[in-house]
C-alpha positions as CSV (number, residue, x, y, z in Angstrom):
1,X,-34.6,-77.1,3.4
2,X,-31.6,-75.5,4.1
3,X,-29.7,-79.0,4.3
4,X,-31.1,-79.6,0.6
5,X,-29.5,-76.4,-0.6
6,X,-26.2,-77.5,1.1
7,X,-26.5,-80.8,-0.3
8,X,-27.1,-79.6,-4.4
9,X,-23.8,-77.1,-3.5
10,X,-21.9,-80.5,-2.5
11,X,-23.2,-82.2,-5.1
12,X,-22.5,-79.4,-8.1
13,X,-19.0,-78.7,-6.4
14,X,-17.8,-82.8,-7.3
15,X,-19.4,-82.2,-11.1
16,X,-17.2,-79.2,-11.7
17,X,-13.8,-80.7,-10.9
18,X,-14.2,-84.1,-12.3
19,X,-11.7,-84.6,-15.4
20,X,-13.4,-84.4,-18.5
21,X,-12.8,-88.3,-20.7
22,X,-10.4,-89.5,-17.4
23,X,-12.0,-93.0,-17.1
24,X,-9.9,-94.3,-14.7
25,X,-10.8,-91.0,-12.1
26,X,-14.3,-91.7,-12.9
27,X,-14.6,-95.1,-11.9
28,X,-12.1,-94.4,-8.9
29,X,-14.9,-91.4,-7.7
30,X,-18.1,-93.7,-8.4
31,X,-17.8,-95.0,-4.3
32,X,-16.9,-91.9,-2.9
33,X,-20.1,-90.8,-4.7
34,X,-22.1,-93.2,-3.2
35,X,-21.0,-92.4,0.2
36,X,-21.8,-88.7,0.2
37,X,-24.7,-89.6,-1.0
38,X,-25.6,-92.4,1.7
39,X,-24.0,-89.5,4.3
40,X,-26.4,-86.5,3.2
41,X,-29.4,-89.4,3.7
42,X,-28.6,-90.3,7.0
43,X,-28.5,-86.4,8.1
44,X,-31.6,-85.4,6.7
45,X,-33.6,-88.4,8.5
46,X,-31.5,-87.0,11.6
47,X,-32.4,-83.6,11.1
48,X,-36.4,-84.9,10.6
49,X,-36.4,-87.2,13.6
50,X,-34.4,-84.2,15.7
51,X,-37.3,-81.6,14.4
52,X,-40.0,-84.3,15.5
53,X,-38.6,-84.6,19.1
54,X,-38.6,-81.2,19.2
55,X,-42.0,-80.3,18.5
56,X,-43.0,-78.2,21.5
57,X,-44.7,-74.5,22.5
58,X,-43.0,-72.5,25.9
59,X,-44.3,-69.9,27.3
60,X,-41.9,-67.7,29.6
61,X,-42.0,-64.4,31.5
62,X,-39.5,-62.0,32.3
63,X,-40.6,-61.3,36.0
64,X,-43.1,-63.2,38.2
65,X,-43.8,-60.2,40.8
66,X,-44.9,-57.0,40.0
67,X,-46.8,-54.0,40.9
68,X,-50.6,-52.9,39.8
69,X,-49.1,-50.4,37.8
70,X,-46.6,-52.0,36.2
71,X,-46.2,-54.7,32.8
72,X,-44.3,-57.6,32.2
73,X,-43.4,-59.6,28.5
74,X,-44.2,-62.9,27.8
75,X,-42.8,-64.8,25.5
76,X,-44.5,-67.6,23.7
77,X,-41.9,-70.4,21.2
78,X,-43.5,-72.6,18.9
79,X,-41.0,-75.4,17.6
80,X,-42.1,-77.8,15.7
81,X,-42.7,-78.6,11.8
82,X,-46.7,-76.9,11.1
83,X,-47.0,-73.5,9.6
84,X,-49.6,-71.0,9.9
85,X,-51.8,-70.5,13.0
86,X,-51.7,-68.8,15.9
87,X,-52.8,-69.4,19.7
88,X,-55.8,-67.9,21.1
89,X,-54.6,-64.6,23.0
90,X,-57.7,-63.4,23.9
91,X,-57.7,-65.9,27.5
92,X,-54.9,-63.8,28.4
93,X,-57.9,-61.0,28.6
94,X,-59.1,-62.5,32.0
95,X,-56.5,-61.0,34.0
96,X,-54.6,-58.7,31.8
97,X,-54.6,-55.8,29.7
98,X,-52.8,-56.8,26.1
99,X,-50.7,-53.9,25.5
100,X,-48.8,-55.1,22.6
101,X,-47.9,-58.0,20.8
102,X,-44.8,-58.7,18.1
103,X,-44.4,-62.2,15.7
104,X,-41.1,-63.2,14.6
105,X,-40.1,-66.4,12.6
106,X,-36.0,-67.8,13.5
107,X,-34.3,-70.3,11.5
108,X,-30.5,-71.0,13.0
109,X,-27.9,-73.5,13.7
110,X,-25.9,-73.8,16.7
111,X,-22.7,-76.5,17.0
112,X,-24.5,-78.0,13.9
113,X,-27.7,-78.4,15.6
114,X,-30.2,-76.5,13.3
115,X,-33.5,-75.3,14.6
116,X,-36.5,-72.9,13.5
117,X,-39.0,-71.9,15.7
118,X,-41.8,-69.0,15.5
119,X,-42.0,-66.5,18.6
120,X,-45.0,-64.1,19.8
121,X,-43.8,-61.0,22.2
122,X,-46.5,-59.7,24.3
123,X,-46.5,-57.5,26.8
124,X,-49.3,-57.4,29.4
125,X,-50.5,-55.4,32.2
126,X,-52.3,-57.1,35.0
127,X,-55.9,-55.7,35.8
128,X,-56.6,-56.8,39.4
129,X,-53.9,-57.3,42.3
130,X,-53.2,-60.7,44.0
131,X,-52.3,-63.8,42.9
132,X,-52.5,-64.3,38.7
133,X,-52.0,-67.3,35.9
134,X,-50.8,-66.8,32.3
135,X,-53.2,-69.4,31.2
136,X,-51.8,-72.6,29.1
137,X,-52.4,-71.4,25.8
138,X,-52.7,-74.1,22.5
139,X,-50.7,-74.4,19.2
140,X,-51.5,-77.1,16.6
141,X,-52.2,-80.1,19.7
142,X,-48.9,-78.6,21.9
143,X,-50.0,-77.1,25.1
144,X,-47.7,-74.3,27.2
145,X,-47.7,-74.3,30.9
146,X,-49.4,-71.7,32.9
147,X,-47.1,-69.4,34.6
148,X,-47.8,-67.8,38.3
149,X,-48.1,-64.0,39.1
150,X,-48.0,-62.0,41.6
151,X,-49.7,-58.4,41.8
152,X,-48.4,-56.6,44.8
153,X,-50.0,-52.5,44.9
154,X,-48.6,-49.6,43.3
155,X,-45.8,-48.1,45.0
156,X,-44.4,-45.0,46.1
157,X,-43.0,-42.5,43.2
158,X,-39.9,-44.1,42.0
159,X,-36.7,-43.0,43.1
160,X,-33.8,-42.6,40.6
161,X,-34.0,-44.8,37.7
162,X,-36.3,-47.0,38.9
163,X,-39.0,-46.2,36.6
164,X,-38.9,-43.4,33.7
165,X,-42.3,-42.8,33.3
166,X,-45.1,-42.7,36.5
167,X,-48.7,-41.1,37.5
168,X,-49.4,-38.6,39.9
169,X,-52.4,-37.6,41.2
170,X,-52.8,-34.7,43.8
171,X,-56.0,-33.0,45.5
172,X,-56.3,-29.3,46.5
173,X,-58.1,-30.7,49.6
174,X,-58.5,-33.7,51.8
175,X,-62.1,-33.0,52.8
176,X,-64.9,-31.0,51.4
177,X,-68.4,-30.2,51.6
178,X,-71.1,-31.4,49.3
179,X,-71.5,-29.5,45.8
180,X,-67.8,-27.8,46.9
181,X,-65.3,-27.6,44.1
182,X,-62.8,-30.1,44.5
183,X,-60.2,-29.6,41.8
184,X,-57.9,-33.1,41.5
185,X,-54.8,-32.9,39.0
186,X,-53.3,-36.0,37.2
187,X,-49.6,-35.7,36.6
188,X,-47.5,-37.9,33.9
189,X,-44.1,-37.5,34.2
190,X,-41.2,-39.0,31.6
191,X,-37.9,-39.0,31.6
192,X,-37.6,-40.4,27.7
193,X,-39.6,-39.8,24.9
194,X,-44.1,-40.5,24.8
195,X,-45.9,-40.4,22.1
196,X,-49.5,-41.8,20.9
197,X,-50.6,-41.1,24.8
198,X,-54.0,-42.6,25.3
199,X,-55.7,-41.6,28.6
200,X,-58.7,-42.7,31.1
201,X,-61.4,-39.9,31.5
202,X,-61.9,-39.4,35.2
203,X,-65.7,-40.7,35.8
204,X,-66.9,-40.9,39.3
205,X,-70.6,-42.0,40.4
206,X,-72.6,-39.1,42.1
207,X,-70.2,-36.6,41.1
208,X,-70.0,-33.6,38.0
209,X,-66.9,-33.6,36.4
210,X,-65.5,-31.0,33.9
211,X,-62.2,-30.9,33.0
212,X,-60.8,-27.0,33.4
213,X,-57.1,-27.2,32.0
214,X,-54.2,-28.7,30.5
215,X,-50.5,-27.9,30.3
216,X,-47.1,-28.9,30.1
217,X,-44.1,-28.1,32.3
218,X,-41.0,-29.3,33.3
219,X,-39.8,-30.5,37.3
220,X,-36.6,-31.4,38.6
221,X,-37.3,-34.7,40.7
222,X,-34.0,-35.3,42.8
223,X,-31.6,-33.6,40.1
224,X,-33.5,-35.3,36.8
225,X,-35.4,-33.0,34.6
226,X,-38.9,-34.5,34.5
227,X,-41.2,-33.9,30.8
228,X,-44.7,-33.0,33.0
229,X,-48.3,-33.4,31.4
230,X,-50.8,-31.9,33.3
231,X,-54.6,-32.4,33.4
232,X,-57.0,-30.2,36.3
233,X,-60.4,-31.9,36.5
234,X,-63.2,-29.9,39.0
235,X,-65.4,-31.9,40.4
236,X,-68.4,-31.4,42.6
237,X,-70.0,-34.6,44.3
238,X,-73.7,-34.5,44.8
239,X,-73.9,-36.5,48.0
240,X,-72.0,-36.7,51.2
241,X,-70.0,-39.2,52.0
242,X,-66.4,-41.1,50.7
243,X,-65.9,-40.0,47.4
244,X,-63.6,-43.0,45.6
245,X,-61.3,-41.4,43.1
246,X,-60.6,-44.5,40.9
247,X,-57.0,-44.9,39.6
248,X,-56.3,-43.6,36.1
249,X,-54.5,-46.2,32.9
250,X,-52.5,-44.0,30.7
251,X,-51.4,-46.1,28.1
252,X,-48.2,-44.7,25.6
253,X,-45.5,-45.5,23.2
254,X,-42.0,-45.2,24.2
255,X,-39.1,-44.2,21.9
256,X,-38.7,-41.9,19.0
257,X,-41.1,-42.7,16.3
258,X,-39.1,-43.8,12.7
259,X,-41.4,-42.6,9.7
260,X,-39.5,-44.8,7.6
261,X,-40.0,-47.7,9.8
262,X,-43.1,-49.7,9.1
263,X,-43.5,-51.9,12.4
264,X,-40.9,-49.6,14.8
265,X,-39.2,-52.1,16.7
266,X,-37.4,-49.9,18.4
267,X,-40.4,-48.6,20.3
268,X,-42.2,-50.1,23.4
269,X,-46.1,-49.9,24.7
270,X,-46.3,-49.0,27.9
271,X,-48.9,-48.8,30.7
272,X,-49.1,-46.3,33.3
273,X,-51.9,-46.5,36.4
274,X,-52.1,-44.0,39.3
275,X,-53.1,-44.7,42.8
276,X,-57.0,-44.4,43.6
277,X,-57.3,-41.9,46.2
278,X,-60.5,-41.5,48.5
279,X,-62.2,-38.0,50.2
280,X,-64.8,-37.6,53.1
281,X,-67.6,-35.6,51.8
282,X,-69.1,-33.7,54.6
283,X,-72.8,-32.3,54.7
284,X,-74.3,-28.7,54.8
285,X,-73.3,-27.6,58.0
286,X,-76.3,-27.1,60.7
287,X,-75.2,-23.6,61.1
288,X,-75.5,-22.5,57.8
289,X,-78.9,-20.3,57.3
290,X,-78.9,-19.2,54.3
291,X,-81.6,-20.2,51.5
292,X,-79.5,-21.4,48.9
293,X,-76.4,-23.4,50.0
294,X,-73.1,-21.6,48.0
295,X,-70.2,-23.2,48.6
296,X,-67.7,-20.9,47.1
297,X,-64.0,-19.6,47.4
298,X,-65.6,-16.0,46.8
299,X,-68.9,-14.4,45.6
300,X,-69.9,-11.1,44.6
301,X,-72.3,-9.0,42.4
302,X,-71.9,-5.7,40.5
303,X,-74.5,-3.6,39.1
304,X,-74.3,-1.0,36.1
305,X,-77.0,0.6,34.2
306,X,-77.3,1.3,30.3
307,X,-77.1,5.1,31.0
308,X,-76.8,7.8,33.4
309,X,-79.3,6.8,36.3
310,X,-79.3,10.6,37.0
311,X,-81.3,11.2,33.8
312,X,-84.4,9.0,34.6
313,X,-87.4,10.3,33.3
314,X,-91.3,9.3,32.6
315,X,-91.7,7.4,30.1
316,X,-87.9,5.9,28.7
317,X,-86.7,2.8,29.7
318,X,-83.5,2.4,31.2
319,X,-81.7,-1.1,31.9
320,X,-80.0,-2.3,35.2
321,X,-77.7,-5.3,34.7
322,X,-76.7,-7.3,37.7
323,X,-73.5,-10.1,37.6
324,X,-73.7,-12.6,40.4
325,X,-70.0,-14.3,40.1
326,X,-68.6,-16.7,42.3
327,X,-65.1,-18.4,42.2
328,X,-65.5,-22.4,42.8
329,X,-69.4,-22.4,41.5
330,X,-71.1,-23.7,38.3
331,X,-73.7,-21.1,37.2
332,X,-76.1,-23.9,37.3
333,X,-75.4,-23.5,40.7
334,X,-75.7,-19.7,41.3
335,X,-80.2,-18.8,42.4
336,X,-82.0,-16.1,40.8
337,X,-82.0,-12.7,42.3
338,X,-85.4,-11.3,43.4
339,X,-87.5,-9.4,41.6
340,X,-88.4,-5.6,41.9
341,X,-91.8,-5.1,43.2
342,X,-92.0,-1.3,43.3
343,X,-95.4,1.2,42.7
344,X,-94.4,3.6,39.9
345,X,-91.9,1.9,38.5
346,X,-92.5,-1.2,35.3
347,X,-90.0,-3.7,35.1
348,X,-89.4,-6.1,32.0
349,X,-86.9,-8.5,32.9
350,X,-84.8,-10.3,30.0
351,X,-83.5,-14.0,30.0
352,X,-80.7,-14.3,32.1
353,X,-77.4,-15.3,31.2
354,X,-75.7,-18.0,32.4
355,X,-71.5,-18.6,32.1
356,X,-69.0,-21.3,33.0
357,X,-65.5,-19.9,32.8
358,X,-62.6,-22.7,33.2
359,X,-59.6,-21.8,34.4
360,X,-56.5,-22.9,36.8
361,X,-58.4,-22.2,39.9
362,X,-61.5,-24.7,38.6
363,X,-64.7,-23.0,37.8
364,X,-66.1,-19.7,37.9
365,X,-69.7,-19.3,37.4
366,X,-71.5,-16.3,36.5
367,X,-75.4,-15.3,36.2
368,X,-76.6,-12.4,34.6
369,X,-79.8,-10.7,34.6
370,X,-81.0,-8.2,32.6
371,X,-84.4,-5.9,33.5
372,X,-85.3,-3.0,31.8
373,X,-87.4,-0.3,34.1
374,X,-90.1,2.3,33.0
375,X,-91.2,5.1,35.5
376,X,-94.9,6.1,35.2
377,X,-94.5,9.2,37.2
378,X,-92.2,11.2,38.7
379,X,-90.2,11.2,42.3
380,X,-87.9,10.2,44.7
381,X,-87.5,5.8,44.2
382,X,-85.1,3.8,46.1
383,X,-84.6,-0.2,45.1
384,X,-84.1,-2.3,47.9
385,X,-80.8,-3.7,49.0
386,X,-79.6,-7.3,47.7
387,X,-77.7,-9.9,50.0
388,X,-76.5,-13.2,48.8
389,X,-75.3,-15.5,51.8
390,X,-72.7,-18.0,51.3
391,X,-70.3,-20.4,52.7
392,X,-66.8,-19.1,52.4
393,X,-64.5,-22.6,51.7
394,X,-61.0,-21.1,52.4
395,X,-61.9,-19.8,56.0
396,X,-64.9,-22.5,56.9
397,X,-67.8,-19.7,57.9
398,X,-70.7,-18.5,56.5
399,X,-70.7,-15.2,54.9
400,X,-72.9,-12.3,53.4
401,X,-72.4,-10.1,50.0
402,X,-74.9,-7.4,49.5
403,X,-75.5,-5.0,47.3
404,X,-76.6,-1.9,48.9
405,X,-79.5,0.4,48.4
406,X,-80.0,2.6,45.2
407,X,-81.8,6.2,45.2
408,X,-82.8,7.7,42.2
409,X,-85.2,10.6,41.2
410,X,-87.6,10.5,38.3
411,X,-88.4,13.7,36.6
412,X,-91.2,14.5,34.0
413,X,-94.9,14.6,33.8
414,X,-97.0,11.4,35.0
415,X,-98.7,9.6,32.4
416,X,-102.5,11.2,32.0
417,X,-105.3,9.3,33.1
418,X,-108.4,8.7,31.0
419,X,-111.1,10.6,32.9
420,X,-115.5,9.6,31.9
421,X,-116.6,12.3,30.6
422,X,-119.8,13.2,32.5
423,X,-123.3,14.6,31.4
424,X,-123.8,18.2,33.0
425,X,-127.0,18.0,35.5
426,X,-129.9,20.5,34.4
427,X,-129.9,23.9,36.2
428,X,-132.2,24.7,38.9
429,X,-132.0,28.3,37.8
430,X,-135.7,29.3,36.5
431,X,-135.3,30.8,32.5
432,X,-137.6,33.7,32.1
433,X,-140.3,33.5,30.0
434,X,-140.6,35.7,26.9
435,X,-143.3,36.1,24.0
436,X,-143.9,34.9,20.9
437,X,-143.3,37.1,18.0
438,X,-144.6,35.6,14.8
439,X,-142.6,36.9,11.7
440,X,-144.2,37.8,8.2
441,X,-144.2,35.9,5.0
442,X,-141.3,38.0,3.2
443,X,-139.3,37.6,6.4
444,X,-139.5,33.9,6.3
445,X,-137.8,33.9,3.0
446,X,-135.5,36.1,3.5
447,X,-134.2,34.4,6.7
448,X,-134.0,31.0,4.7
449,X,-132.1,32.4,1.7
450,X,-129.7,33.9,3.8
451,X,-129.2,30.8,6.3
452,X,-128.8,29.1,2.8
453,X,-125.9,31.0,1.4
454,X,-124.3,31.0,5.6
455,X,-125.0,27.0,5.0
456,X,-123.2,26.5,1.7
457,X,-120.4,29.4,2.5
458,X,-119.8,27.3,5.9
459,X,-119.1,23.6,4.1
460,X,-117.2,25.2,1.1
461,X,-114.9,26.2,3.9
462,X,-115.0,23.5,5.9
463,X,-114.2,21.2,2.8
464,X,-111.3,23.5,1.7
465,X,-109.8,23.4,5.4
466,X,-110.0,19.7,5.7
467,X,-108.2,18.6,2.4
468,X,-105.3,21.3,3.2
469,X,-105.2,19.2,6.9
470,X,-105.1,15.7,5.0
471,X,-102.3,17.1,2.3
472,X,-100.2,18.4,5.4
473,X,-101.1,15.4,7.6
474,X,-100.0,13.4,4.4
475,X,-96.7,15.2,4.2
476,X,-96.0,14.8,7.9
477,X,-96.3,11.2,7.5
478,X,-94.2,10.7,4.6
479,X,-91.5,13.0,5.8
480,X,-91.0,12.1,9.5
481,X,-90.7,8.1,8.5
482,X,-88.1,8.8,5.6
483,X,-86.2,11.1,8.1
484,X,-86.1,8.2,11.2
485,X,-84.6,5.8,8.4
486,X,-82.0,8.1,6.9
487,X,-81.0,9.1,11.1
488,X,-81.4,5.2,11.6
489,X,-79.1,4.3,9.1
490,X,-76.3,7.0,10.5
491,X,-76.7,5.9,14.3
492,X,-75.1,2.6,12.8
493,X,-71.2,4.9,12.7
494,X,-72.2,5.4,16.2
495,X,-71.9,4.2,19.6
496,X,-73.9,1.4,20.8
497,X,-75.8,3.2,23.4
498,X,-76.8,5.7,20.5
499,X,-78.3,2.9,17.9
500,X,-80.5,1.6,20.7
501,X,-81.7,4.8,21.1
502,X,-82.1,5.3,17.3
503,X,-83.9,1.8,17.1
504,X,-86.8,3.2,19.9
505,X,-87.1,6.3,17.9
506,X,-87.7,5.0,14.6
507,X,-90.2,2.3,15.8
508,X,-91.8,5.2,17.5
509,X,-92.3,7.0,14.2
510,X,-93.1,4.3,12.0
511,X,-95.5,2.4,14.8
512,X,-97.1,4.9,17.3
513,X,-98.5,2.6,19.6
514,X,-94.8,1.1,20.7
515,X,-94.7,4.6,22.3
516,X,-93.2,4.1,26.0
517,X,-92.0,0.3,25.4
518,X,-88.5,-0.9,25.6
519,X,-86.5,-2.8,22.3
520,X,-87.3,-6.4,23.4
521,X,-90.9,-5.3,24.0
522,X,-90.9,-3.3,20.3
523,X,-89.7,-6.7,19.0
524,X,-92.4,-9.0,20.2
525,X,-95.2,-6.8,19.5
526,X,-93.5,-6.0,15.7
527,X,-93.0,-9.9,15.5
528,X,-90.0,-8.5,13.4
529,X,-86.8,-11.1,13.5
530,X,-84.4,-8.9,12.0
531,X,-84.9,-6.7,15.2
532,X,-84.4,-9.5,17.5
533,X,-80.6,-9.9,15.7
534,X,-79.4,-6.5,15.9
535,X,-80.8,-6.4,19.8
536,X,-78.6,-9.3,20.4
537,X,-75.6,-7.5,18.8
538,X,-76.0,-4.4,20.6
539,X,-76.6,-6.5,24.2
540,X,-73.1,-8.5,23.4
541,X,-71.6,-4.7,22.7
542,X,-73.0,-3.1,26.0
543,X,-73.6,-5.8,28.4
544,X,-71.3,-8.7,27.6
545,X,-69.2,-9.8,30.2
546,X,-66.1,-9.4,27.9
547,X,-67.5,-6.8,25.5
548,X,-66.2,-6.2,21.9
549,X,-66.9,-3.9,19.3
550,X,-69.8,-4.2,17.4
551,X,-69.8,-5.2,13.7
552,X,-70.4,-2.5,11.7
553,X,-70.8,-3.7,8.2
554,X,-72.9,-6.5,9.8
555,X,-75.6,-4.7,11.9
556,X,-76.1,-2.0,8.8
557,X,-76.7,-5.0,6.5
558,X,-79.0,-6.3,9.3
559,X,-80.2,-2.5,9.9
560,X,-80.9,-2.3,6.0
561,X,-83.2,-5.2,5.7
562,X,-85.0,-4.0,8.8
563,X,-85.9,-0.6,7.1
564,X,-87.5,-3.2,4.2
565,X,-89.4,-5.4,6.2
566,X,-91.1,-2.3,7.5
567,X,-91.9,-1.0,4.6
568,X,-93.2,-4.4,2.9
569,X,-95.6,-4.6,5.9
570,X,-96.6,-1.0,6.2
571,X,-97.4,-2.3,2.0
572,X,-98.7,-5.2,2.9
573,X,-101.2,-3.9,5.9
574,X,-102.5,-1.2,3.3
575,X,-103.2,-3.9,0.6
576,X,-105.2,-5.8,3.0
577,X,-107.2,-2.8,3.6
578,X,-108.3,-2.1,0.3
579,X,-108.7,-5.9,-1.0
580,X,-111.2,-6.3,2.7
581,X,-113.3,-2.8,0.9
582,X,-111.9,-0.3,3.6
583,X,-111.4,2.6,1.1
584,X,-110.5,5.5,2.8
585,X,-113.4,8.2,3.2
586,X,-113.2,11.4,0.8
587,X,-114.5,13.5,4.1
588,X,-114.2,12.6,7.3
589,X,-117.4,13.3,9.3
């Protein structure tokens, strides 16, 4: 093609100088004419029969021997006359990981030899050690020969400039029991610039796995600052035994990324694989006699009530939280705590709580249960002691927390007892016996007209005395309920501890029989929703492990609505009455 354009330049450049009406010059440039033109002929079916011999695809590697970890570039040349196409990359698959892969199409000429040619870069990482083939690959009925490999293991951290990017993976521990924390951090350091980092997830079969922490840092290695990227993974194998930690492929670009670049030639795909790394996993040991096996770097448990425990009385409920935490423990992990079992004293225990809290030192679990206590009478009580046994990891012996014994006294009046009500038995004591006096006629009816008048005097008043009861009973109603929600609505400014309170008070008033019961028993007798909401507000205020104040504006929205549910079902409930025929009775009998 290019020839062609050369030859209409040749051509046009004899035209323009030729003397214009010079006969003689004409005729005397007619054989010189023909001779270029015979000379440009005999090239071109050169240059055709040249391109023909030289029809052929190569395939070439920059290095035969490598490490696991490491990539090579092949390079695949197509010469030959046939446009379009490509060979079939995906064989390379077998044995390699296809990182990246560039096209380019060359035309030049060299001493007069012209030559085009279309060339595929690809870099590859190999999958598998040993001994490896590029396979022959096929290009419009050329063939490329297979080139050898050899996969040696991944070596040692490079020294100096060996390599500019490399894996690290370190373990806090070289062997463990089973369900112990074992946290394993996977380093990448870089010298130049990383960007569009893809990494592996760490999986490993009979093992959790949570990852717990990232960062970045920077570490001199041998007097070159080292770009650090840090990942902390936890993990807890379920079974004893050698635990394989497979290697990790962290796959990145290289280079500064152009935005105005659209293919960024300047940048490079690299692959990165760490080392696999194995750890003996050791069973429970024999000596351990504890319940619940608790591997942990430390375990304890705190206890705090909702009030004053000096201030128990009959009657009011008062809520004992208790945090198991341990260091190096899911809270899956962590067993519940016995329950009381004391006479006197009513428990109602809440849902616990269970916590994961990442961090650099791997997991820390956390279980918290919640159990609100009623005394029914008063005294001296003292709750048992609570030990937790557990295997201390950092010093390799079994240990003990406890949580010692707690005396309290209960003041107040018991709760009266319902006693039957028994018939008197008939005296033995003789009555005397008197006589019979028969009254007159006139008597008679003088006894029954004044009885009459002592009948009707005695219901008159009876009548009157009753109706001024109803219109104060009335009035004692009405006023008590409005005052609970106007003291309701103000315990909201307060302090937590005060709204709870509030909340028992008012349901006391407006519901009688939820006399003596804690919130979360008030709720599902009420079947009230709204309740449940602002019961979970005020347990986040008072017993969250990381309490925060409590939202205002949103529990007296939620407080508000809870005044009007009650009164729509106190309105509802009285409805029902009358619509079933209950009127109420004009004199109670």
């Amino acid at each position: 093609m290019v020839t062609t354009v050369e030859s209409r330049k040749t051509i046009s450049f004899a035209s323009r100088y030729q003397p214009i009406g010079d006969i003689n010059t004409r005729s005397f440039l007619s054989p010189v004419r023909r001779f270029v033109r015979q000379c440009l002929v005999l090239f071109m079916l050169l240059m055709a029969c040249s391109t023909a011999n030289a029809q052929e695809l190569t395939s070439t590697v920059d290095r035969n021997e490598l490490a696991i970890n490491e990539t090579f570039t092949l390079t695949l040349r197509y010469s030959g006359s046939q446009r379009g196409g490509q060979p079939d990359f995906d064989l390379l698959e077998q044995d390699f990981e296809v990182l990246s892969r560039q096209q380019s199409n060359q035309y030049r000429v060299i001493n007069g030899h012209a030559e085009s040619f279309v060339e595929w870069t690809v870099i590859l990482a190999p999958l598998k050690e040993g001994r490896l083939f590029v396979p022959s690959l096929h290009l419009h009925g050329q063939i490329s020969d297979a080139i050898p490999i050899t996969v040696n293991k991944a070596g040692q951290a490079p020294t100096g400039d060996s390599r500019k990017a490399f894996l690290e993976i370190e373990l806090d521990k070289e062997k463990l029991h089973v369900q112990e924390q074992l946290l394993v951090k996977v380093r990448l350091y870089t010298t130049v610039g990383l960007h569009d980092i893809a990494t592996d997830p760490l999986q490993i079969a009979g093992a959790h796995i949570e990852k717990v922490n990232e960062q970045r840092f920077e570490r001199r290695i041998d007097g070159v600052g080292h770009a650090v990227y840090e990942l902390t993974y936890a993990v807890f194998p379920e079974s004893s035994g050698e635990l394989q930690i497979p290697a990790l492929n962290y796959v990145a670009v290289t280079g500064r990324r152009d935005p105005f670049s659209l293919f960024n030639r300047n940048a490079q795909r690299i692959r990165l694989r760490s080392e696999p790394k194995t750890v003996q996993v050791e069973p429970k040991p024999d000596s351990y006699s504890g319940s619940n096996w608790l591997p942990a770097a430390s375990l304890g448990l705190v206890q705090s009530w909702s009030k004053d425990p000096d201030e128990f009385k009959v009657g009011e409920p008062i809520t004992r939280i208790i945090t198991l935490r341990a260091e190096g423990l899911r809270a899956a992990q962590l067993p519940p705590l016995p329950k009381l079992n004391i006479e006197g004293l009513k428990t109602y225990p809440d849902q616990p709580q269970q916590e994961d809290q990442p961090g650099m030192n791997g997991i820390t679990g956390s279980r918290i249960e919640t159990t609100a206590i009623v005394a029914t009478k008063p005294g001296s009580y003292q709750l048992p002691p609570m030990t937790i046994t557990w295997w201390d990891t950092k010093t390799g012996r079994q240990r003990a927390t406890q949580l010692p014994a707690f005396r309290f006294n209960v003041t107040g009046a018991a709760a009266a007892k319902p006693t039957a009500s028994g018939t008197p038995g008939a005296s033995d004591t003789p009555t005397p016996s008197t006589s019979k006096v028969e009254p007159g006629f006139w008597q008679k009816i003088a006894i029954a007209a004044i009885a009459l008048h002592l009948v009707w005097a005695l219901l008159f008043f009876r009548r009157y005395q009753k109706a001024k009861v109803r219109t104060r009973s009335r009035e004692s109603k009405v006023k008590p309920a409005k005052l609970a929600d106007i003291e309701l609505e103000k315990a909201v400014s307060s302090e937590p501890e005060v709204l709870h309170n509030a909340l028992i008070q008012w349901a006391n008033i407006h519901w009688p029989h939820t006399r003596g019961q804690t919130l979360y028993q008030i709720e599902e007798s009420l079947e009230l929703p709204v309740l449940g909401k602002i019961r979970e507000s005020l347990n986040k205020a008072m017993f969250g492990v990381n309490p925060r104040p409590m939202n205002q504006a949103h529990v007296h929205a939620l407080v508000q609505e809870l005044i009007r549910s009650s009164r729509e079902i106190q309105g509802t409930s009285s409805k029902k009455r009358l619509k079933n025929g209950q009127l109420p009775k004009l004199f109670d009998t």
